[in-house]
N, C-alpha and C positions, 0 to 999 in steps of 0.2 A: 602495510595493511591496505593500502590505496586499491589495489587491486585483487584482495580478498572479501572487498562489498561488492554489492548490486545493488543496486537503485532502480524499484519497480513501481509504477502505475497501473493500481489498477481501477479498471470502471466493471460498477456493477449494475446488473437491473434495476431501475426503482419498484422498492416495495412499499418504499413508505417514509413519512418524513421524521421518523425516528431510527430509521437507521441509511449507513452513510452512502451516497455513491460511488465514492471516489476514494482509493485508499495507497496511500505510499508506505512503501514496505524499504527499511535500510537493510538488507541481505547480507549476513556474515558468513560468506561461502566457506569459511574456514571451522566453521562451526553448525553443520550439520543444518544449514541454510534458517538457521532460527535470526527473529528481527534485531536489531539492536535498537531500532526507533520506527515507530510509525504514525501514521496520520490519516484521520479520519475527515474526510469533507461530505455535508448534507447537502439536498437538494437548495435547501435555503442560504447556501455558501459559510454557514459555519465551518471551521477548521478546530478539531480536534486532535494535540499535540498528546503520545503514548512514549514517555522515554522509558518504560516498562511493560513493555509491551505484555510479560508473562505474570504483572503483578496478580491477575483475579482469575485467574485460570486454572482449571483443573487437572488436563493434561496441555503438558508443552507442545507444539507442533511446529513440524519445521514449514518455511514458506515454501509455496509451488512453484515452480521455472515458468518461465513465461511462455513456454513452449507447450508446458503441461496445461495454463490455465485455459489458454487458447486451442486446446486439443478436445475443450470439454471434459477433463479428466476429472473434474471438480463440478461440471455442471453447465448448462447453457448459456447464464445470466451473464459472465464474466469475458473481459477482454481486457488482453494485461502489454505492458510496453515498459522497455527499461527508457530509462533516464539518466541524465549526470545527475553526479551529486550537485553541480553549484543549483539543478532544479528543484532536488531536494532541498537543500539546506536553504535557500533563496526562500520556499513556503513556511518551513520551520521558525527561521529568521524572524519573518516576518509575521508569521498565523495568518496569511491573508492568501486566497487561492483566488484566480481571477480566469482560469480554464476550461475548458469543459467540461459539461458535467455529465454526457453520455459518451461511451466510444465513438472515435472518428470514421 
């Protein structure tokens, strides 16, 4: 399965300190690119752990490639970057994000 995830970063515009900058997406390419985990981080460096990502949702959506989010396909705010998993999992692990919190 090692090779059926993605592991994406993405940074978003600030709008506000109720919602998040920074969002890690675990990508199940195998599965019509829907999350299997993800993670929420605020301007205030809160870290928000989603190991259900589709719990409150209405419809399911699959995640964007990073080629898409960076194409503006989705909107200006956004700027996306894969990662390894041990950077995933390493935030996860831990709940602590020590990163930046706009795109580089």
């Amino acid at each position: 399965m090692e090779s059926d995830v993605e592991y994406i970063q993405l940074f978003m515009q600030y709008e506000s300190d109720e919602m998040p900058v920074v969002f890690f997406y675990e990508v199940d390419l195998r599965d019509d690119r829907l999350a299997l985990r993800e993670m929420h981080v605020f301007a205030n460096g809160t870290v928000k752990l989603e190991s259900d990502p589709y719990d409150d949702v209405i419809e399911v959506c699959p995640i964007p490639t990073v080629d898409e989010l960076n194409a503006k396909v989705w909107g200006d705010g956004f700027h996306a970057v894969v990662i390894s998993k041990e950077e995933f999992n390493e935030i996860w692990n831990t709940g602590i994000y020590g990163g930046n919190l706009t795109a580089p």
